[in-house]
C-alpha positions as CSV (number, residue, x, y, z in Angstrom):
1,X,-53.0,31.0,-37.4
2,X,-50.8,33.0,-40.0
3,X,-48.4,35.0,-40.3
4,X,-50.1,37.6,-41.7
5,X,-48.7,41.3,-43.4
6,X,-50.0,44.5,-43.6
7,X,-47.1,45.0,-46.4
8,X,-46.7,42.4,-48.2
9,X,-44.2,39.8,-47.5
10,X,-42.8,40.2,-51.0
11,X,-41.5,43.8,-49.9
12,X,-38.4,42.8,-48.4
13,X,-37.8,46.2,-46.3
14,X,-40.7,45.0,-44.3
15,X,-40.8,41.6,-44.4
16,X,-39.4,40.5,-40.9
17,X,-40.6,43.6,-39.4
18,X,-41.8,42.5,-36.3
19,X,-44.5,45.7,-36.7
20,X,-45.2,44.4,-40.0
21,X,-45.7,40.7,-39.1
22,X,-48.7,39.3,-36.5
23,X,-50.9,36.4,-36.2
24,X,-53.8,36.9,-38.1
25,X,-56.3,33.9,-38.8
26,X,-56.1,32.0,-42.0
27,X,-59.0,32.9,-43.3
28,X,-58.6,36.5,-43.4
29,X,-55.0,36.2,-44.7
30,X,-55.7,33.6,-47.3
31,X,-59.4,34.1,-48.2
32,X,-59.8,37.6,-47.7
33,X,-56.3,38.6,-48.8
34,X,-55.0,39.9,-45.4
35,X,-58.5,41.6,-44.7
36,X,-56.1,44.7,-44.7
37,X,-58.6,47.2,-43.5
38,X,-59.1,45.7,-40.2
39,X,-55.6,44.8,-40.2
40,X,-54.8,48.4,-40.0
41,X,-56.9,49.5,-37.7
42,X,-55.6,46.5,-35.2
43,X,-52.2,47.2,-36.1
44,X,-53.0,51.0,-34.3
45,X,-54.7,49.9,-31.9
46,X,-51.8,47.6,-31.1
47,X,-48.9,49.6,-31.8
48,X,-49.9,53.3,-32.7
49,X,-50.1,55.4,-35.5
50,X,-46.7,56.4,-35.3
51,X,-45.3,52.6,-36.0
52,X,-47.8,52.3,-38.8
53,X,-46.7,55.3,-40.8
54,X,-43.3,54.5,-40.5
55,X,-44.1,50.8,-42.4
56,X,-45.8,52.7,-44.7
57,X,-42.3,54.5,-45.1
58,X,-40.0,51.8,-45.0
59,X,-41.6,49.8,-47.6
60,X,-40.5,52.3,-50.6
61,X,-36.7,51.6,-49.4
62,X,-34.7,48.8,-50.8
63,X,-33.3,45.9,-48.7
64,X,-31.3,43.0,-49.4
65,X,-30.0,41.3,-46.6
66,X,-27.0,39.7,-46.3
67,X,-26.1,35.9,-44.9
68,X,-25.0,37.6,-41.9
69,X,-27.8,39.6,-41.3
70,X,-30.3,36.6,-42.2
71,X,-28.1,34.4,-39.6
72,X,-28.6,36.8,-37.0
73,X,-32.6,36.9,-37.3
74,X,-32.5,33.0,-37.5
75,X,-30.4,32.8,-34.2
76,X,-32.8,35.4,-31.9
77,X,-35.6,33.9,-33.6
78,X,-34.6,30.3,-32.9
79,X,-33.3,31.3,-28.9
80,X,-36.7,33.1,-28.6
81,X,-38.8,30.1,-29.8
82,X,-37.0,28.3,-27.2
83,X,-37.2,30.6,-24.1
84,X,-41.4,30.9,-25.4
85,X,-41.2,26.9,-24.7
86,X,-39.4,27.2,-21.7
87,X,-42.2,29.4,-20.2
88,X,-45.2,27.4,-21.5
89,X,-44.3,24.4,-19.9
């Protein structure tokens, strides 16, 4: 599995989106570059047409984060990794 995008990961408004970003298999996001129709229509069925059309909005802003900001994500992300083994095992 990949992290895959509907926008692309070079957008940095959206690039650690948690909207933006789901597993996708590596074929379609390396092979079929994101298969992005289907991607769409999962990413509705998933979370609605009102989360998709506000990426679609978001990605025209600009966004530079800061250390802070990037230290923050890395914490929750790091804690939720953890908790996620926690319940597996």
């Amino acid at each position: 599995m990949d992290a895959g995008h509907f926008i692309p990961r070079s957008n940095m408004s959206t690039r650690y989106n948690e909207f933006n970003v789901n597993a996708q298999c590596k074929f379609c996001n390396q092979s079929l570059l994101g298969n992005i129709i289907n991607y769409r229509e999962e990413l509705i069925a998933k979370y609605g047409g009102s989360k998709w059309r506000e990426l679609l909005m978001i990605q025209h802003e600009t966004k530079k984060y800061t250390k802070f900001e990037l230290q923050i994500m890395i914490d929750h992300y790091t804690d939720l990794v953890k908790s996620l083994k926690k319940q597996k095992c």
